[in-house]
C-alpha positions in Angstrom: 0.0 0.0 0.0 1.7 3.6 -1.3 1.7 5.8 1.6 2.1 8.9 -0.9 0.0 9.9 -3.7 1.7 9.9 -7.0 1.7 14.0 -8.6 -0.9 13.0 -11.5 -3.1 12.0 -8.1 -2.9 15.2 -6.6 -2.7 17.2 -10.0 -6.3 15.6 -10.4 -7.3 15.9 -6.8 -6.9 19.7 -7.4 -8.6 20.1 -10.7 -11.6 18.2 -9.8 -12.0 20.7 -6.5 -11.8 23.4 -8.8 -13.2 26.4 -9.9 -12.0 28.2 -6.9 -13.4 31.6 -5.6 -10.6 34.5 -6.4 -8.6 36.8 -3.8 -8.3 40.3 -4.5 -4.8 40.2 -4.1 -4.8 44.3 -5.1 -6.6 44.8 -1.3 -4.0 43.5 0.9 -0.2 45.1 1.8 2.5 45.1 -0.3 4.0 42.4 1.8 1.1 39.8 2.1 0.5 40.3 -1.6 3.5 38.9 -2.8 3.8 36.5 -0.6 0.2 35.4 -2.1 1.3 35.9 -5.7 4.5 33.8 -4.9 2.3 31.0 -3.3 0.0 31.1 -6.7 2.1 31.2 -9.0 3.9 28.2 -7.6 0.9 26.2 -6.9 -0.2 27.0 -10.8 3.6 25.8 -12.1 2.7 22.8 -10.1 0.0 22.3 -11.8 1.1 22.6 -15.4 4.0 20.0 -14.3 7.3 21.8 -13.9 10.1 20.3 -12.2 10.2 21.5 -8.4 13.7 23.1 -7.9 12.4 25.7 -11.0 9.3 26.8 -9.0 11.5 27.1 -6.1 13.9 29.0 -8.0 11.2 31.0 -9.9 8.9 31.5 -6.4 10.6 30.5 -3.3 8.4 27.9 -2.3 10.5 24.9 -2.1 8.3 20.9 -2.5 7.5 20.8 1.3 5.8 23.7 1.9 4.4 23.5 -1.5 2.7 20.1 -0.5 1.8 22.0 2.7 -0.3 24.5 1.0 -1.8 22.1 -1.2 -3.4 20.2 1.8 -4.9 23.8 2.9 -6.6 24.5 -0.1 -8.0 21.0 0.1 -8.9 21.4 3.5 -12.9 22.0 3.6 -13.9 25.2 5.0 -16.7 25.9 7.2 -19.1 26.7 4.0 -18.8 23.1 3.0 -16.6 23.8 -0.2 -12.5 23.8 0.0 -10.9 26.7 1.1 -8.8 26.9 -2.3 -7.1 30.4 -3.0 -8.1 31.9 0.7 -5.7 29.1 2.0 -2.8 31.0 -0.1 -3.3 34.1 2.0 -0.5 34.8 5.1 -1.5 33.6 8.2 -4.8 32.4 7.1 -6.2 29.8 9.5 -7.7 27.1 8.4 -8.5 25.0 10.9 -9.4 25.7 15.0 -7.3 26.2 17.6 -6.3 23.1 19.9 -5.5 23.0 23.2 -2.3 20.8 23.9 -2.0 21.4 27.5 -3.4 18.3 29.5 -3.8 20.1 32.9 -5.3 23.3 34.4 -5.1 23.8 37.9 -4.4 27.1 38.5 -6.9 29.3 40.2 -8.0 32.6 41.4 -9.8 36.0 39.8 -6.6 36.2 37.7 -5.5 32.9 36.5 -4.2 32.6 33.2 -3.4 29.6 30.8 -6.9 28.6 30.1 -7.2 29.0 26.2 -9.1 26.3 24.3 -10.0 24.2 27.7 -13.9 24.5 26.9 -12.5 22.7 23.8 -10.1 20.6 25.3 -13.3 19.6 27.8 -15.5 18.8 25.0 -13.0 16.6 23.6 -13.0 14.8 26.9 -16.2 14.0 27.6 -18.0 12.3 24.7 -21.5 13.3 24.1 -20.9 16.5 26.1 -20.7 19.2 23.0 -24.0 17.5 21.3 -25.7 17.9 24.4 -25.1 21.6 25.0 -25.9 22.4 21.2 -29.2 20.6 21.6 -29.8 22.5 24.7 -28.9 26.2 22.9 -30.6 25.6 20.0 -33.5 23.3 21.4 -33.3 20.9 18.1 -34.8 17.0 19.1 -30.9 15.9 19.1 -30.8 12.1 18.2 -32.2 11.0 21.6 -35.6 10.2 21.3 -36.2 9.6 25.3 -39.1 11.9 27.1 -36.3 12.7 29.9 -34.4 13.8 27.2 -37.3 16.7 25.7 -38.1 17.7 29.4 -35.3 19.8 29.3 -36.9 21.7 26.6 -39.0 24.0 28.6 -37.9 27.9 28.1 -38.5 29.3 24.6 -35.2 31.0 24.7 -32.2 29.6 27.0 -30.3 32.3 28.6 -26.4 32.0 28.7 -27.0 31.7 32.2 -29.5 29.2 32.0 -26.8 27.0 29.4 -24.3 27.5 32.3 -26.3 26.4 34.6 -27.1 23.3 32.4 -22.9 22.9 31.2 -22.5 22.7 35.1 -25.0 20.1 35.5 -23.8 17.8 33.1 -20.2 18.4 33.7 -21.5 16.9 37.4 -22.6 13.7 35.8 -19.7 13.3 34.1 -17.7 13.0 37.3 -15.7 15.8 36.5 -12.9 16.5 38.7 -13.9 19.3 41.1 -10.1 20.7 41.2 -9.7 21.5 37.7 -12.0 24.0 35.1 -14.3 25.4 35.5 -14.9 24.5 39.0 -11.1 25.7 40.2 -12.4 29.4 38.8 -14.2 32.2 40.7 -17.2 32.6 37.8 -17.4 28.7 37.0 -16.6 29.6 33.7 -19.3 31.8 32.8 -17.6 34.4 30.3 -16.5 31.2 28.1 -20.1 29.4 28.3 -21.6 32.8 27.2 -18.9 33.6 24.5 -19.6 30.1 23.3 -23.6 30.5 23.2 -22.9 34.0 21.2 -20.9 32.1 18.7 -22.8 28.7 18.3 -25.8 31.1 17.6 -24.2 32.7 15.0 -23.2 29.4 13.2 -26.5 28.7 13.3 -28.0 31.9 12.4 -31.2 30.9 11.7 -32.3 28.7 14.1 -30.7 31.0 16.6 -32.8 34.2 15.2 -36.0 31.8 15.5 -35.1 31.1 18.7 -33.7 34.5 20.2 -34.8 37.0 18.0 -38.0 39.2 17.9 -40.6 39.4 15.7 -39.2 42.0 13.3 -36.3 39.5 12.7 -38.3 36.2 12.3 -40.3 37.4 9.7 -37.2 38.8 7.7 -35.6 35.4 7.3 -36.8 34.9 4.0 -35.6 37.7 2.8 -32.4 37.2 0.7 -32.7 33.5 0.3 -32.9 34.3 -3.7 -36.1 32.0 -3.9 -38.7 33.1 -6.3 -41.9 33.7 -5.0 -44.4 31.0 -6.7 -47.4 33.6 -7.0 -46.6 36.0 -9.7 -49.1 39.2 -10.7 -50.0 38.6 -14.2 -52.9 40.8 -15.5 -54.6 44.1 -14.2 -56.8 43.7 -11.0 -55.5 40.1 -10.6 -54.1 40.5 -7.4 -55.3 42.6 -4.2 -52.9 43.6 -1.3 -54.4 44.7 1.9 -52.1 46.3 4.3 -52.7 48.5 7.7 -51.1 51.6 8.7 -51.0 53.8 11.7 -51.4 57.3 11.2 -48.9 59.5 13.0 -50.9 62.3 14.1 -53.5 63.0 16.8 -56.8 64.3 16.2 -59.4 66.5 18.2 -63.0 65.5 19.1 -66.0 68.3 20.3 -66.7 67.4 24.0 -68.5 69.1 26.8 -66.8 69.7 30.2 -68.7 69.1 33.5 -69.5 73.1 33.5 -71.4 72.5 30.0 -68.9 74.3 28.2 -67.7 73.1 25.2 -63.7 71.9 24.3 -61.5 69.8 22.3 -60.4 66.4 23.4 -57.6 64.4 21.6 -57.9 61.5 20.5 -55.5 58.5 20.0 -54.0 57.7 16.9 -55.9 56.5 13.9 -55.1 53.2 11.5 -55.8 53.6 7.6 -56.4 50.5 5.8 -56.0 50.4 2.2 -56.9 48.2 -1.1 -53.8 48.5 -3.4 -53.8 46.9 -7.4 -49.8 46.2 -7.3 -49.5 46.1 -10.7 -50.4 49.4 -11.3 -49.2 50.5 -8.1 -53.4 52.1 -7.9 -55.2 52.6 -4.8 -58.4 50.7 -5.0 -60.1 51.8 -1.8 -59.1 52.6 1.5 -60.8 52.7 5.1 -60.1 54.7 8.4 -60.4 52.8 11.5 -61.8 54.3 14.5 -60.7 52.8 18.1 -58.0 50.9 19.2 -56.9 48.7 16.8 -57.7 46.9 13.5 -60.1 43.8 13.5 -61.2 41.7 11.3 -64.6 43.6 10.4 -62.7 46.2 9.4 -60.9 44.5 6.7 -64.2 42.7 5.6 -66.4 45.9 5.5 -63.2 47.4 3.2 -63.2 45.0 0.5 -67.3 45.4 0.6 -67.0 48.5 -0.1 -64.6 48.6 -2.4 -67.1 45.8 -4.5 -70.2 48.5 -3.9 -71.7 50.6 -6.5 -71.1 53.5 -5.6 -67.9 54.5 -3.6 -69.2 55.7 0.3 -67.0 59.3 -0.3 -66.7 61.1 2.9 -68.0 63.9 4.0 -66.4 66.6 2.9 -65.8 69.3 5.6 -62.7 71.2 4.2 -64.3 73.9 2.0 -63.0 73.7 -1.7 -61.0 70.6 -1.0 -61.7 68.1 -3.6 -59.1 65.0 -6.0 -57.5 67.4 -9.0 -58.7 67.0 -12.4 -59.0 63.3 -13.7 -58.0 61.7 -10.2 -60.0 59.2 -7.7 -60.1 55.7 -7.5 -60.1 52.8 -10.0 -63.7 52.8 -10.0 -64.2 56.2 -9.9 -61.9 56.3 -13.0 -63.5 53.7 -14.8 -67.2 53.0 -13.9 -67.1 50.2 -15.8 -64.6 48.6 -13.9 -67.2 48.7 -10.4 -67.9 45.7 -8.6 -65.3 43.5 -10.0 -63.4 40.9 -7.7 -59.8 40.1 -8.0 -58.6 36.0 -8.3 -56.9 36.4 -4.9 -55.7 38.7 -2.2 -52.3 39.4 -0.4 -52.6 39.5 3.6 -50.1 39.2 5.7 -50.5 37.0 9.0 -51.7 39.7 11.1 -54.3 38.7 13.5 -57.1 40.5 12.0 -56.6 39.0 8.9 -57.4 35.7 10.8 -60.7 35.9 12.0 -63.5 33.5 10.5 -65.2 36.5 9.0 -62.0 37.2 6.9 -60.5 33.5 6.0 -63.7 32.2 5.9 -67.1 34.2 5.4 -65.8 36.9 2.8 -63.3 34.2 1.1 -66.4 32.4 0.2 -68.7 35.3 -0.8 -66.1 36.4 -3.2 -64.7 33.3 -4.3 -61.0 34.0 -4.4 -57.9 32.4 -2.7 -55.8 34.8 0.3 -52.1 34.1 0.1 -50.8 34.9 4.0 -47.1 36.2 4.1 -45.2 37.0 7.4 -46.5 40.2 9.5 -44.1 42.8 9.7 -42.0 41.9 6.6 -41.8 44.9 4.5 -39.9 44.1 1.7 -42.6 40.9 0.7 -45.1 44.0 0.2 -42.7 46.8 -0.4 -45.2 48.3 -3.2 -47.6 48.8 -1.0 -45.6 50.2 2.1 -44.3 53.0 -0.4 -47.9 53.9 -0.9 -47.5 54.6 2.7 -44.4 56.7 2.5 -45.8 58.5 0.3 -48.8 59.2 2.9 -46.2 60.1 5.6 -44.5 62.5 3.5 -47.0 64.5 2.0 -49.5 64.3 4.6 -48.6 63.2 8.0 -45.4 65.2 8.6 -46.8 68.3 6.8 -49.6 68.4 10.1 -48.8 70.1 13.2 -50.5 67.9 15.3 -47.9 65.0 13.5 -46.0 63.3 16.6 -43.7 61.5 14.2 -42.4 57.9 14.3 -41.4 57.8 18.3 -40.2 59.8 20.6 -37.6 62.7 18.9 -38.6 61.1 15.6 -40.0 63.8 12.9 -42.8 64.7 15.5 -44.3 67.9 17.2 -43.0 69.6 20.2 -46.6 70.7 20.9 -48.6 68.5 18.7 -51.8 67.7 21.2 -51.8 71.3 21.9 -51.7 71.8 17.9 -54.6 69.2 17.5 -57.3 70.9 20.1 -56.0 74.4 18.9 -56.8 74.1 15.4 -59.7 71.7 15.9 -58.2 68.8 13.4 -60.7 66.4 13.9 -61.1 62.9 12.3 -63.7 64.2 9.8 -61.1 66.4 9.0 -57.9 63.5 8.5 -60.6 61.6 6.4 -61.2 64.0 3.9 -57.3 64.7 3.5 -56.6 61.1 3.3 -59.1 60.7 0.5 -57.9 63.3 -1.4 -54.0 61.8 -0.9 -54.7 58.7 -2.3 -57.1 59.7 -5.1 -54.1 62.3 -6.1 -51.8 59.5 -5.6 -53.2 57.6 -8.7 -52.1 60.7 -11.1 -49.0 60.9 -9.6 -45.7 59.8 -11.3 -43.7 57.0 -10.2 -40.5 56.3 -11.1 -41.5 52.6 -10.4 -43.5 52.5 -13.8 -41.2 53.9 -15.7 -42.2 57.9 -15.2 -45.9 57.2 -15.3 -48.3 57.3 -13.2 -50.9 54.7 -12.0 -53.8 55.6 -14.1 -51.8 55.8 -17.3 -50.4 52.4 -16.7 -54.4 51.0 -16.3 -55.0 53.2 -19.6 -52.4 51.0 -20.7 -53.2 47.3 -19.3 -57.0 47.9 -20.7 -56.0 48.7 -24.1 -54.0 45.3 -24.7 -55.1 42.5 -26.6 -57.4 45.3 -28.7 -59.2 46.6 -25.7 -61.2 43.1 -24.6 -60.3 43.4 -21.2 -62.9 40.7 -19.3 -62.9 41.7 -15.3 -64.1 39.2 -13.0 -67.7 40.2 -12.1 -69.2 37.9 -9.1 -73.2 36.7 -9.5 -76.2 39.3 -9.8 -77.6 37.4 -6.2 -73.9 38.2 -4.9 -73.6 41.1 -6.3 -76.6 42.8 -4.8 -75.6 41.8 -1.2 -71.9 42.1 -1.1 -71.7 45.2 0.2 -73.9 44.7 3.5 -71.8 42.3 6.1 -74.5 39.9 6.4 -73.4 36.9 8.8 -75.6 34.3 9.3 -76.2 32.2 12.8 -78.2 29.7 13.8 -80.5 30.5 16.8 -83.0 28.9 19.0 -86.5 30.2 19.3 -87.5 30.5 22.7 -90.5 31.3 24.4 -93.6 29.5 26.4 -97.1 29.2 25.2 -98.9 28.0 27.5 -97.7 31.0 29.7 -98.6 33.1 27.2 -94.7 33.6 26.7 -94.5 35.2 22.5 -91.8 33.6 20.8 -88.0 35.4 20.7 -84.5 34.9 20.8 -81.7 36.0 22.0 -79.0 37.5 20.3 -76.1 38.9 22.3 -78.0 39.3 25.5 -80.9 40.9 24.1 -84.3 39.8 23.3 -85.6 40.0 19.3 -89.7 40.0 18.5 -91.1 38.5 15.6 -93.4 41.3 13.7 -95.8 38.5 13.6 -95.8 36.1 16.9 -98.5 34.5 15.9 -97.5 32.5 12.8 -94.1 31.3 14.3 -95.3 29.9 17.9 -95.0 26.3 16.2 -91.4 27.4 15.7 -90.4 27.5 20.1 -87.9 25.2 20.6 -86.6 24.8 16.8 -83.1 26.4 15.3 -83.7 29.0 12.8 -81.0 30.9 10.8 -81.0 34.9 11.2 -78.9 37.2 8.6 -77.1 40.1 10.8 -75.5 43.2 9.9 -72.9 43.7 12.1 -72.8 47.4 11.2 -76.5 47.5 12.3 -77.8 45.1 14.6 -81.1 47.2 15.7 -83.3 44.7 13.4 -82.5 41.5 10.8 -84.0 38.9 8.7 -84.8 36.0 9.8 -85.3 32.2 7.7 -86.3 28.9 8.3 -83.7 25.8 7.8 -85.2 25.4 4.3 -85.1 29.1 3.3 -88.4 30.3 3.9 -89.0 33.6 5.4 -89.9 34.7 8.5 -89.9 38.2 8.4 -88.3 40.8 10.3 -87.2 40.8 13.9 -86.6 44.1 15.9 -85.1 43.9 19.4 -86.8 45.1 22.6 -86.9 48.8 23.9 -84.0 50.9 22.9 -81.7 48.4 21.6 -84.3 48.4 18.5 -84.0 52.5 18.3 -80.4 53.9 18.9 -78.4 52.6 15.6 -75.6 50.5 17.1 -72.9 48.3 16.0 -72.1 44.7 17.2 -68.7 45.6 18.9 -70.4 48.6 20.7 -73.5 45.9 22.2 -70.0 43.9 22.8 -68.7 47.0 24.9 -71.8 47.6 26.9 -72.4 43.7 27.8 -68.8 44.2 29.2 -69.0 47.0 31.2 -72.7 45.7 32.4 -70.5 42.4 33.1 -67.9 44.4 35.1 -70.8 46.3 37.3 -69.3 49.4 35.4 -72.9 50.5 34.0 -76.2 49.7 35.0 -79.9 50.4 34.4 -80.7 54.1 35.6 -83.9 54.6 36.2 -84.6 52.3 33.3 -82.6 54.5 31.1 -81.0 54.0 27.3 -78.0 52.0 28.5 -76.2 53.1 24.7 -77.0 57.1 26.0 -75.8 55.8 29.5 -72.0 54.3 27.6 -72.2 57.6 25.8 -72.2 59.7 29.0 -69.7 57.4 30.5 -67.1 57.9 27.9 -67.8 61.6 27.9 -67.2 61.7 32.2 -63.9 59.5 31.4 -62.8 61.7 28.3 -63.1 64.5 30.8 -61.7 63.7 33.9 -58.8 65.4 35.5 -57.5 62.5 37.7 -57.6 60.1 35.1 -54.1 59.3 33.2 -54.2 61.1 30.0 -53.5 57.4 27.7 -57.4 56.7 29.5 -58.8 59.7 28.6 -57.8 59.7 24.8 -59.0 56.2 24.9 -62.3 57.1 25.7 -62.1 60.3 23.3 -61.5 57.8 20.7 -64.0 55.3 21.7 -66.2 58.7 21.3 -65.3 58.9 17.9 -65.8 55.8 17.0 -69.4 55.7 18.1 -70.1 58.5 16.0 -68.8 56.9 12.8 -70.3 53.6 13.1 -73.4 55.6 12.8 -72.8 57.5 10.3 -72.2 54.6 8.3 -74.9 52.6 9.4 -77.5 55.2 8.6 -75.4 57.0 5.6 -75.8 60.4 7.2 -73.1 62.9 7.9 -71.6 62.7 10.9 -72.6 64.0 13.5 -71.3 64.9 17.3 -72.7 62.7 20.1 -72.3 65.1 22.4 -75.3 66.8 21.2 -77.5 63.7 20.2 -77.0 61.3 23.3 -76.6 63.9 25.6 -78.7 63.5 29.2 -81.7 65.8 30.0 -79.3 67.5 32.3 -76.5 68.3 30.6 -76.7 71.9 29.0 -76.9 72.0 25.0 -73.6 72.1 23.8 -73.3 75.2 21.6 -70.9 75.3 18.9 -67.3 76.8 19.4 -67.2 79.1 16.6 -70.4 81.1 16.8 -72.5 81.4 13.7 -71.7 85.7 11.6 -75.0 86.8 12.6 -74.4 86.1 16.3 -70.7 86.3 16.8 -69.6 89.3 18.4 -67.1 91.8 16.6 -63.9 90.5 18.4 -60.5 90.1 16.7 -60.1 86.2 17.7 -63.6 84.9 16.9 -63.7 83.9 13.3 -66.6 83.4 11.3 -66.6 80.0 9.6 -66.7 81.4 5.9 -63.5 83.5 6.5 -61.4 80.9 7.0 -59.1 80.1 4.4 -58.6 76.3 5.1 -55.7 76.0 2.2 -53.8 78.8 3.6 -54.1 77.1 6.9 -53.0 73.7 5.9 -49.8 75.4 4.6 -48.8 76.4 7.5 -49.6 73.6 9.4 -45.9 72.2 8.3 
């Protein structure tokens, strides 16, 4: 058996192994690059098959050392492939340090002469290494045993938790308790931790998913060069539904305990908006009252956007209005109205979970969702610039903006700026309509110096104008913008007692316009069509579709327009003994005055107090929506009999008094205001 491998061998070794990655030798010294050029030089002479005394003539490096470097570049690095040329470079390592030295039983704060013992220990003990990996990274390992997975019980092990651990098994190893890391003052802490930093980043991934944050897990996709297997092909195709938070505070009209009225603010709102990302269009959008985004809110968007007509806003900025040719897709092209993309983008947020997302309005429109990562801009970046663009033409031109954070781009005195200059909600929705309907005759450099509704112009005029959208049914059609959700229910009630039939429908009693004709009906399930947005009255069917007419629930509940999240509210606070019956009094008047006494205390925190400012403003909208009026303030319609009549804090020309800082509502010039509120 040879013991060396003939030159043809190795020649072959090295070519197979090959192409290698190249060294800039032009970025090192003088010195190290001709000692690299040397080393190449010879290896490539070596390789073409010249005698070894003339490369070591013609280089320096004699047939030893040459062999030497050879075996480095062969050596496999780290990244699975050989190190090859990076082998060539002076005093480039290739392989880790060793520790020689058998003993270490020095001791003290300052001992020295322990380099490579956690090494050296690992070496030692078999078993030992795979077991604290398994424990760091929390991967099965290749013991299957339950005592082996109890140790699994913290989402992310702290260094000192993987000390604690490295001690523990060191013990049932019978290690010796007079050498490291038990002869030390620390136990050998700073080495277990240094070791968990660096094991982590070996294994960058699974350390991210084990110590990172949010942020982080979701951007671990990003960069892996992996196509994404859903591709945009044709106009209105695809939908992309995103959230944003607005970054400025608004003002809502409030009366004070003295009847007089003020300015409240109110906590920051959240836009949602409908996006074409082929076109880089705004579809729709939807402001978001209250604390955070739910899943109603994104289904009554998308119904919306499939309605007839667009619900416009109200618009309270005189001569405010989209420039010339601008608006929305639909408002654009009418006869693009009503038609349904082939699927949506969502990310994994948890409003875009709810049944009445991934299930109800996924089968009324009959498209597929594709879920992404939440919080992972660059999947979606189209649509976060359409949100840029928001934040720098709108949000930080507002005084009351407060900016990203804290000494981010905001206000010094934005709340003060808010109540001052009365910028209400109405307000922030009519500029955000206006934004994005400009937005879709604005130029981007994205689509090649056009602009979104140019590109559409474009898209419809292919294959000689026979553009064919995807319309849903007539039946579908003429329901898809209500949020109908259907339940089953029992009918309750006791004849004999003289008890009319009911039900019950989130703790409060509906009638049947006719008792009469559905007492056979007590005891049976029956299937009731609600609209969340209205919940004052619904339709109500038998199992095999046949009607039963209309139901209205008892007292108040069946007057007051409501939503189903503010019944949700009431229940709660009627849960928590927060609010009760008065005297028999409207319990939705009752949560309106409550909100009001909260939005106004003084000894409150101001975080409660804009909550219930907000939860003011919310009220108000829902209403508006549900009855399609303008909106209006609450203060004045839900006020009690004993609070005084809020007045208006701008008195009307003919009444206001000839003072220099009352201003009569048609002398204000709202476009010279807006440019100053920079």
């Amino acid at each position: 058996m040879r013991s060396k491998r003939s030159r043809a061998e190795i020649i072959k070794l090295i070519t197979t192994s090959m192409p290698w990655g190249e060294v800039r030798a032009d970025l090192l010294d003088a010195e190290e690059a001709a000692t690299f050029r040397h080393r190449k030089e010879a290896l490539e002479k070596y390789l073409t098959g010249e005698p070894l005394e003339q490369i070591k003539n013609a280089t320096g490096v004699g047939g030893n050392f040459l062999r030497k470097i050879i075996i480095r570049c062969l050596t496999t690095a780290p990244d699975g492939v050989p190190f090859g040329y990076r082998a060539l470079i002076k005093n480039f390592s290739t392989k880790n340090y060793v520790r020689k030295k058998t003993e270490c039983l020095s001791s003290g704060p300052k001992n020295s002469g322990m380099a490579g013992v956690l090494g050296q220990v690992f070496q030692r003990y078999s078993g030992l290494q795979e077991k604290l990996d398994v424990f760091i990274l929390k991967v099965g390992g290749k013991s299957k045993k339950k005592a082996h997975s109890k140790q699994l019980h913290r989402f992310c092990h702290r260094p000192k938790d993987v000390h604690w651990q490295f001690i523990h098994l060191l013990e049932s190893y019978d290690h010796p308790k007079t050498e490291w890391p038990f002869n030390t003052d620390y136990f050998g802490v700073r080495t277990i931790t240094t070791y968990v930093k660096e094991l982590r980043e070996m294994n960058n991934e699974k350390g991210v998913r084990i110590a990172g944050d949010d942020a982080a897990i979701a951007h671990l996709p990003v960069g892996t060069g992996e196509v994404s297997l859903v591709q945009v092909m044709d106009f209105n195709e695809c939908w992309m539904i995103d959230s944003h938070t607005l970054d400025y505070i608004c003002a809502i009209e409030m009366v004070n305990e003295e009847g007089i009225p003020s300015f409240k603010p109110v906590t920051r709102l959240h836009v949602l908006l409908l996006f074409e990302p082929l076109t880089r269009a705004a579809i729709w959008y939807r402001v978001v009252y209250g604390s955070d985004v739910t899943s109603n809110d994104i289904s009554a968007l998308v119904r919306e956007a499939l309605s007839k007509e667009l619900p416009r806003p109200q618009a309270v900025i005189p001569n405010l209005a989209p420039d010339p040719g601008a608006g929305f897709i639909t408002e654009m092209y009418p006869e693009l109205a009503q038609s349904s993309p082939s699927w949506i983008s969502l990310d994994n947020a948890w409003a875009h979970l709810g049944d009445s997302v991934c299930l109800t309005l996924r089968k009324e429109i009959g498209c597929a969702f594709d879920y992404g990562s939440p919080k992972r801009f660059e999947r979606r970046a189209r649509i976060e610039s359409a949100f840029n663009r928001l934040t720098e033409e709108l949000s930080k031109r507002l005084r009351s903006t407060v900016g990203a954070g804290p000494g981010k781009g905001g206000a010094e005195d934005a709340v003060e700026a808010a109540t001052k200059y009365r910028i209400s909600s109405d307000v922030l929705e009519h500029l955000i309509y206006v934004a994005f309907a400009n937005a879709n005759i604005r130029t981007s450099e994205g689509l090649g110096n056009t602009n979104p509704k140019a590109a559409i112009e474009r898209l419809l005029a292919q294959r000689d104008s026979h553009f064919m959208p995807r319309v849903l049914p007539a039946d579908k059609l003429a329901v898809i913008g209500t949020a109908l959700v259907r339940l089953l229910v029992s009918v309750r009630g006791n004849p004999k007692k003289g008890i009319r039939p009911y039900i019950n429908f989130e703790r409060v009693r509906y009638r049947f316009l006719d008792a009469d004709q559905v007492v056979h009906l007590t005891g049976q399930q029956i299937l009731i069509e609600v609209n969340e947005c209205d919940i004052r009255g619904f339709n109500a069917f038998q199992l095999n579709g046949e009607p039963l007419g209309w139901m209205t629930a008892e007292g108040f509940w069946g007057e007051d327009p409501h939503n189903r999240k503010t019944r949700k509210a009431i229940n709660s606070n009627r849960y928590m003994r927060v609010q009760e019956f008065i005297n028999g009094g409207n319990l939705i008047h009752i949560y309106n005055d409550y909100l009001i006494s909260h939005a106004n205390a003084k000894g409150g925190g101001r975080r409660d107090n804009r909550k219930a400012a907000a939860e003011i403003d919310r009220l108000r909208h829902d209403v508006a929506r549900a009855t399609g009026e303008p909106v209006e303030n609450p203060v004045r319609t839900h006020a009690s009999p004993g609070t005084p009549e809020a007045r208006p804090a701008v008195a009307s020309p003919a009444t206001s008094p000839a003072s220099g800082w009352v201003l009569p509502p048609e002398d204000i010039d709202m476009r010279a205001l807006l440019k100053k509120i920079r």
